[in-house]
C-alpha positions, -999 to +999 in steps of 0.1 A: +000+000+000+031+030+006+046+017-028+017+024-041+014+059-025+048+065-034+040+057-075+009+079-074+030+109-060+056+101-083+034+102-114+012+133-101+050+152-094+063+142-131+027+152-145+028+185-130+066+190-141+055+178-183+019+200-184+039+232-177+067+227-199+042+216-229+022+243-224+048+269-223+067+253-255+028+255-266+017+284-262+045+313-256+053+309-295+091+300-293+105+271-312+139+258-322+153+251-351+151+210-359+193+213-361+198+230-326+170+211-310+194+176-320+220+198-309+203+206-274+192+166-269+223+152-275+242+180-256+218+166-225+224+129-232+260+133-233+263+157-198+241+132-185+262+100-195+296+120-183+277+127-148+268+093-146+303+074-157+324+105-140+305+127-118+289+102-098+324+081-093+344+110-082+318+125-061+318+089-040+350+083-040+356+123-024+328+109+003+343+082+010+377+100+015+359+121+039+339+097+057+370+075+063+393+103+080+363+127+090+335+096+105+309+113+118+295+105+153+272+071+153+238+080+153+215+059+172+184+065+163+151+068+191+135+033+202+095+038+183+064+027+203+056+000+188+020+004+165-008-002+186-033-013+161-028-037+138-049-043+103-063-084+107-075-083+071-042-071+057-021-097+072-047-121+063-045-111+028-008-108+027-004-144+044-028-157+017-008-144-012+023-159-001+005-190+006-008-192-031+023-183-040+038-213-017+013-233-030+030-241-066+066-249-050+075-281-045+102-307-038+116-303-073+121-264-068+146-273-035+174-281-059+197-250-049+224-255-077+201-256-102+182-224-087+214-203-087+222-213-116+188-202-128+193-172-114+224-160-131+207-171-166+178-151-155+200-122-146+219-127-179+188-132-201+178-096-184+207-073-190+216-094-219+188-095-245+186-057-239+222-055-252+218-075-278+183-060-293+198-027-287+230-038-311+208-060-337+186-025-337+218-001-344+233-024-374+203-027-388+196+016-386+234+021-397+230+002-432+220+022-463+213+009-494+226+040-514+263+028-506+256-002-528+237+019-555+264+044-555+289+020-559+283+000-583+269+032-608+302+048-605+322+014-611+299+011-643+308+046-656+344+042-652+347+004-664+320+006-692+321+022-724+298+055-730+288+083-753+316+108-741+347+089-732+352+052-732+357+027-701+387+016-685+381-020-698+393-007-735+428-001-721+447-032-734+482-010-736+500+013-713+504+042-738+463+041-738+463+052-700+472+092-712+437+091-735+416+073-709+426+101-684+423+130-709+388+116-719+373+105-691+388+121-657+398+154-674+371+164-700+339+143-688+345+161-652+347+198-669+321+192-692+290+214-679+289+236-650+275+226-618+252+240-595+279+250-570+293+276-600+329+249-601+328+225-627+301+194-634+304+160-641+292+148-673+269+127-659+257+139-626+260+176-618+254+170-577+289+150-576+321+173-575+358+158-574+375+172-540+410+180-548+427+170-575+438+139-591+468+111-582+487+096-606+508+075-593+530+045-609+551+024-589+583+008-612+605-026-600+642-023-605+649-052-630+623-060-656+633-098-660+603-121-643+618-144-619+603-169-591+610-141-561+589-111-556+600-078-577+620-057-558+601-021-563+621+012-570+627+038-547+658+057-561+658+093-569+660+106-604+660+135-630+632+142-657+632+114-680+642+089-655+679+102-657+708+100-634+728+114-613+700+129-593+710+163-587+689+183-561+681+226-573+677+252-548+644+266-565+630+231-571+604+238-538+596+276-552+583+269-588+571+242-609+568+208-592+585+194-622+608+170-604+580+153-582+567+125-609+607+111-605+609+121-568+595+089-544+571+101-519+581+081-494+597+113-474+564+133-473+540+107-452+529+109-416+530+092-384+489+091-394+498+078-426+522+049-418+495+038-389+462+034-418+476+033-449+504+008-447+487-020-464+494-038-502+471-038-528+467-072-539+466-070-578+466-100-602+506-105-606+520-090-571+511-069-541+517-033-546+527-016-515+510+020-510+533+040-494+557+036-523+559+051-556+564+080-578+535+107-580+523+132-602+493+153-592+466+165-622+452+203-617+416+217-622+414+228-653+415+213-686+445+235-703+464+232-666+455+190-671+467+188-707+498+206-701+505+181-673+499+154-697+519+165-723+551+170-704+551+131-687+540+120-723+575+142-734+595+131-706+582+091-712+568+086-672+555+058-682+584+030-690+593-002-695+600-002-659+563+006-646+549-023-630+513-003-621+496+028-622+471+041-592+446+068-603+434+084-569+410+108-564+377+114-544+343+123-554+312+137-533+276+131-539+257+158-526+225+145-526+233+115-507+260+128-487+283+101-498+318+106-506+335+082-532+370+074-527+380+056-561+413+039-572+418+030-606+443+004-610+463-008-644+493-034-640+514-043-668+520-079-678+555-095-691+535-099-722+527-065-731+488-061-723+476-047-694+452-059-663+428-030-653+405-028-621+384-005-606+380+000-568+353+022-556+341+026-517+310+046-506+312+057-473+287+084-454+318+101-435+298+135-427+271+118-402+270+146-374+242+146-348+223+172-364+219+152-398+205+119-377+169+110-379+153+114-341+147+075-341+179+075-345+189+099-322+165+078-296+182+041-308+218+055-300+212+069-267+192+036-257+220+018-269+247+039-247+226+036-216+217-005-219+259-003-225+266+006-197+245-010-177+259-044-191+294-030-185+284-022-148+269-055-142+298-069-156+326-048-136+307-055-103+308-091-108+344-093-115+349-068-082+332-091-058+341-125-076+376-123-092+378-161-095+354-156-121+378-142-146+388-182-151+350-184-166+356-180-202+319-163-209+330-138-184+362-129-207+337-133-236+321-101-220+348-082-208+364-083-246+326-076-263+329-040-238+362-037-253+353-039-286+328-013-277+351+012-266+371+007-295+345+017-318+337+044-299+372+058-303+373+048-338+342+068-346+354+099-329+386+096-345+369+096-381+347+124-370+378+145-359+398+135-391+367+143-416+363+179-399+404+188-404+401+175-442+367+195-450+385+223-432+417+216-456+389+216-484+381+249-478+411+264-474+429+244-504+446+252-532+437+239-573+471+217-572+467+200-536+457+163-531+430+154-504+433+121-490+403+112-476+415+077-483+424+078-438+390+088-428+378+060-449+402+036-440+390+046-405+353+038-411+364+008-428+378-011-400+353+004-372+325-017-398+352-046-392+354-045-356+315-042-355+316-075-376+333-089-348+314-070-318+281-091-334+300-126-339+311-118-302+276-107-292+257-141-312+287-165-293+275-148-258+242-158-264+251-194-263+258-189-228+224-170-219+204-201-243+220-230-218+183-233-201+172-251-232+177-287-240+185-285-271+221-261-264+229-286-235+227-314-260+251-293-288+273-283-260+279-321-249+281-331-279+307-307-289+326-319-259+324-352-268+332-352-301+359-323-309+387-352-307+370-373-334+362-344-355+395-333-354+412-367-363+388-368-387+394-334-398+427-336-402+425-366-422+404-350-445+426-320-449+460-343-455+433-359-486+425-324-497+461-309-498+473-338-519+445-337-544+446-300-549+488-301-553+483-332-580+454-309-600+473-281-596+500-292-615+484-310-640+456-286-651+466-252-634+483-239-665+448-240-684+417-238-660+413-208-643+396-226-607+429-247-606+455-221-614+467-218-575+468-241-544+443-220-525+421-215-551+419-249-558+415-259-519+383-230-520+368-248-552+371-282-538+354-276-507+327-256-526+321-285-542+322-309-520+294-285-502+271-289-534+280-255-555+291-277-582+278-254-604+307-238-618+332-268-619+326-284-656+345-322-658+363-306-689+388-284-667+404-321-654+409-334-693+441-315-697+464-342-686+446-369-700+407-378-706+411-408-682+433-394-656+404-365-657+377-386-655+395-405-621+399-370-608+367-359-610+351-388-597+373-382-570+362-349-562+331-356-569+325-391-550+355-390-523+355-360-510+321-347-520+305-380-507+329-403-484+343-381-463+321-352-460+289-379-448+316-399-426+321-367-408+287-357-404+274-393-389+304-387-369+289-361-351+253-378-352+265-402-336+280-381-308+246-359-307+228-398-303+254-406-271+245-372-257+212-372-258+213-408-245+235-395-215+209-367-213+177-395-208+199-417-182+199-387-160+171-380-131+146-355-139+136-347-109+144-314-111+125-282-129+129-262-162+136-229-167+101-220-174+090-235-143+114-211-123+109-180-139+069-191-130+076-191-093+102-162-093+082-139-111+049-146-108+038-109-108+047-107-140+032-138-151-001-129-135+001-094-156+005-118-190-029-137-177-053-104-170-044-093-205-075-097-226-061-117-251-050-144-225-083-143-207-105-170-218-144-166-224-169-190-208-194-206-231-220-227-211-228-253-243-259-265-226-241-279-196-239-272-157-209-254-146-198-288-130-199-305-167-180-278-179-148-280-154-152-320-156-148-321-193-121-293-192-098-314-168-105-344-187-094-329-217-064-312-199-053-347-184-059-364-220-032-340-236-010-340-208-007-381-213-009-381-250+021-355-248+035-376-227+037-408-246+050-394-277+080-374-264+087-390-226+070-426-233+099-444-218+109-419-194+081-419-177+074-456-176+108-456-158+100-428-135+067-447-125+085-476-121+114-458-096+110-459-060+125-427-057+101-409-082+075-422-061+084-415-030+089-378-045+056-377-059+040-389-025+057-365-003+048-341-027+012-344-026+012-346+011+029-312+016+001-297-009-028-309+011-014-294+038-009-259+016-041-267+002-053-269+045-035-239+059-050-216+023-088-228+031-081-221+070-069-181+065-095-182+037-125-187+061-109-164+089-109-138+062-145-144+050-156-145+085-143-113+095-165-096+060-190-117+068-195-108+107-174-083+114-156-104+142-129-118+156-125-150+176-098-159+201-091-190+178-089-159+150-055-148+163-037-182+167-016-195+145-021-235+142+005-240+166-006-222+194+012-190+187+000-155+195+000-140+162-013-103+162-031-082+186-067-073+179-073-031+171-076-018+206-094+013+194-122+019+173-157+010+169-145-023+153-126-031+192-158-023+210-181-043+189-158-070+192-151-068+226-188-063+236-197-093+213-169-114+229-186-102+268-217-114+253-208-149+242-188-151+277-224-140+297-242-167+277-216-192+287-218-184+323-255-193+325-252-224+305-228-238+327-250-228+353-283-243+338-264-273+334-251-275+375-290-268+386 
């Protein structure tokens, strides 16, 4: 009854708080702008979030300073007259409820291990399906489909032939590459004006190139082909690839004429080694990217052609080139997408060249005031359900260190890990993004912006959220154990990772030596066999049924008979033998586990069951919902009929349930002593639940029904004094009167009786 006082002034205080507020905002005619109203929210959330993960910590750890060398004197606080009236029909009420609550709990629910262990899956399944919804709910809100639209259009307008310039796929020689720039980077993207007043795109006037573009070729030092990797060049030279290099004192001041043959090695960053020092893996070698000789294109098309003109004079492009990088960045306006591009063209010993085109989409300008509110809402859910799973997780490991051994705990402590390190990552990308827009704004028409780092950036916080949700999806094993059918995988899996690794292992020895022999004899001529990974990838494709793209043909090239033994091989071997050998392997481990799982008591209770008698408020909430309520239809019977036939049908699908999925398990339960004897001393301690509910329940309807209380009222069964009557009040007097009464007529019975 005082928790329920205390929720009725709580929602009349924040009622009175949220009418004045709405009706100000209402009616005084002042509203914000949608942009600084985000701005105010988040500004709220995030003061909020510091109070709460730095505020509150420093302001108990400065009270506990001071209440450790400053204690204050003990208080003891005055001894209370204790209450002199006493409500019967509350504690009657109160007693009856934890009776009917009693009344479900039986010798089954006395198992303590499994009821703590219950517990910490309930307290799991709590904190932790919050988490996880909250994280399913944030992927699921960050993905846009423009990033794959976007993508693939502008990989179609560079690769693919058009009206106005033609496709990197028609460059079959190195001395094309000069064209295919002139065309299609240099007059296709100063072919119109755009609506910013700068020059258009050809094809879509709303994306602009930021900065300029990258030319940049990286050259080996010997052009002979050998079995080693190429050694790359790095050596400084004159125009026209000349030597000595001689350095000028107004090469810095003028023309950056001696930069295409200068390697740019010397002008990278700490920021630069730590994201960009990774290979491009092209068809012939891996091309590092922080090597290589550049020359930067300008704005405008006379400014480009010029450029052009003078490598094309001073032969840039050699015999020594091993591959040429084209690097820029466009920005979609309309989708707020920026489109870091790399066109790529290596040179083969034969003369042709390889092209490719590698395009990302990323939305690296996502500030708070450009969020939708649902996602506003989502996010600061998500921070606060965060941290409440990283506080139930630090206070756990405070009080329980041994429990670091557990490996679900160190499964948690790395998923809040992971979580801070997208955090940082994010923030990083947001500061990096705001220095290069403010480098946009201030640059120059011959400057290169790299927002190749930002993206680079996003690009591996999207990886580390890959892992965050494989980390997340393994937890929830652990928060799943209640069910049968985990405990029965995670015997299993106990049981049988020795076999399935032998077996394994076997099958990987058979795979390595079938994949070196078709290596060699058909990797010169099929293009699935040409390496000894590829060929391990396509094998186990096939053996998992995608047999689609394997024809028998690609095994004829050392003989039609040796190809026809190899591809039954493949095809009946591996595809067949091995891969069913391994999965009855680990049938027959899921039949031994399931066998050990039937041998066992079950004496004790589910989870269900225990989440029933823990929370059976909540429970009774589900059951006065009107969807769970279930009408009464008469059908021409008594009410008697009616319950008769509904507990006979009850009891008629509880056995036929029985018999299909616990037929022998219950025929050896019946036949146990034990189970018995369990059952028996089961349904004794009900009766006697069943007693002591109908005994309060009659005290309680007496007292409606007469407005009285009995001696015998305020006895417990045992004897015990268990309350004291109200000793003031109308309700004392009648009782007490009554009670004089009944003692009056007592008197002169007994005395009727003596005469």
């Amino acid at each position: 009854m005082v928790r329920k006082q205390y929720w009725i002034k709580f929602f009349i205080t924040v009622v009175l708080i949220i009418l004045p507020v709405t009706a100000m905002g209402l009616i005084a005619g002042f509203k914000h702008e949608e942009v600084k109203f985000k701005n105010m929210l988040s500004s709220m959330v995030m003061v909020l979030l510091f109070q709460y993960l730095l505020g509150d910590p420093i302001r108990f750890a400065i009270q506990s300073i001071d209440e450790a060398f400053w204690p204050p004197p003990i208080y003891i606080p005055p001894r209370m007259k204790e209450p002199d009236t006493i409500n019967r029909v509350d504690f009657l009420k109160q007693r009856l409820a934890s009776q009917r609550r009693n009344l479900v709990i039986s010798s089954r629910y006395r198992n303590w291990a499994v009821n703590e262990k219950y517990v910490l899956i309930a307290q799991d399944l709590l904190i932790y399906c919050k988490y996880f919804l909250c994280l399913m709910i944030m992927v699921l809100m960050s993905r846009d489909e423009t990033h794959y639209h976007n993508t693939r259009s502008i990989q179609s307008l560079f690769w693919n032939n058009h009206t106005d310039y033609y496709g990197l796929k028609e460059v079959y020689f190195l001395n094309q590459l000069y064209d295919f720039i002139e065309s299609t980077l240099v007059v296709a993207f100063n072919a119109n004006l755009s609506r910013f007043g700068g020059p258009g795109w050809v094809h879509a006037e709303q994306t602009v190139m930021l900065g300029v573009i990258r030319l940049r070729q990286v050259r080996v030092e010997d052009t002979k082909v050998g079995w080693t990797e190429p050694q790359f060049s790095d050596m400084y030279y004159m125009p026209d690839w000349q030597l000595p290099y001689r350095r000028l004192h107004y090469a810095d001041k003028y023309w950056r004429i001696y930069e295409p043959w200068i390697p740019i090695t010397i002008s990278f960053e700490f920021l630069d080694w730590l994201l960009m020092n990774f290979d491009h893996v092209g068809y012939l070698h891996r091309y590092p990217e922080l090597i290589g000789y550049v020359s930067l294109l300008a704005r405008s098309v006379p400014n480009n052609l010029k450029i052009l003109d003078y490598l094309i004079e001073y032969h840039w492009l050699s015999l020594n080139t091993s591959a040429v990088f084209i690097d820029f960045t466009l920005y979609n306006v309309d989708v707020n997408l920026f489109s870091i591009c790399t066109l790529r063209v290596e040179k083969t010993p034969f003369g042709p060249v390889v092209p490719q085109v590698d395009v990302d989409s990323w939305k690296l300008l996502e500030e708070t005031d450009q969020m939708s509110y649902t996602k506003l809402a989502s996010l600061s859910i998500y921070l606060v359900v965060l941290i409440q799973y990283a506080q139930m997780v630090v206070l756990k490991m405070w009080y329980e260190p041994n429990l670091l051994k557990d490996v679900w705990n160190i499964l948690d402590i790395l998923i809040i890990l992971l979580n801070v390190v997208v955090i940082v990552m994010v923030r990083m990308r947001e500061a990096l993004v705001n220095n290069m827009l403010v480098k946009v704004a201030g640059t120059s028409k011959m400057e290169f912006i790299d927002f190749r780092r930002p993206s680079r950036l996003y690009e591996m916080s999207i990886v580390m959220v890959g892992f965050l949700i494989c980390l997340t999806t393994l937890r929830l094993w652990r928060v799943l154990q209640f069910s049968s059918v985990f405990m029965i995988f995670t015997r299993s899996l106990y049981l049988a990772w020795t076999g399935v690794a032998n077996t394994a292992m076997v099958i990987f020895v058979f795979l390595m030596g079938y994949c070196l022999a078709v290596v060699t004899i058909n990797g010169n001529n099929s293009e699935h066999f040409v390496g000894l990974v590829k060929a391990v990838v396509m094998c186990m494709c096939f053996a998992f049924g995608f047999s689609s793209s394997v024809r028998p043909s690609e095994l004829f090239h050392g003989g039609r008979v040796l190809g026809m033994i190899l591809y039954a091989i493949l095809a009946f071997v591996l595809a067949v033998l091995l891969i069913n050998f391994l999965a009855s392997l680990i049938n027959h481990f899921f039949i031994v586990s399931r066998a050990i799982r039937d041998a066992q008591p079950t004496s004790g209770i589910n989870f269900l069951q225990f989440l029933r008698v823990e929370y059976p408020t909540l429970f009774g909430c589900f059951r006065k919902l009107p969807c769970c309520r279930g009408l009464y239809v008469r059908n021409k019977r008594t009410v008697a009929e009616n319950v008769k036939r509904k507990l006979d049908a009850i009891d008629a699908s509880r056995a036929m349930r029985r018999r299909k999925l616990w037929g022998y398990r219950e025929q050896r339960e019946k036949m146990s002593p034990e189970w018995e004897n369990l059952k028996y001393r089961d349904r004794g301690e009900k009766l006697i639940k069943v007693g002591k509910l109908l005994s309060d329940q009659l005290s309680l309807l007496e007292i409606f029904l007469f407005d009285d209380v009995d001696k015998d009222l305020l006895h417990d069964e045992d004897g015990n004094d268990e309350v004291e009557p109200r000793r003031k009040g109308k309700w004392w007097q009648r009782s007490k009167s009554k009670s004089n009464y009944r003692v009056e007529v007592q008197e002169s019975e007994t005395r009727e009786a003596e005469v």
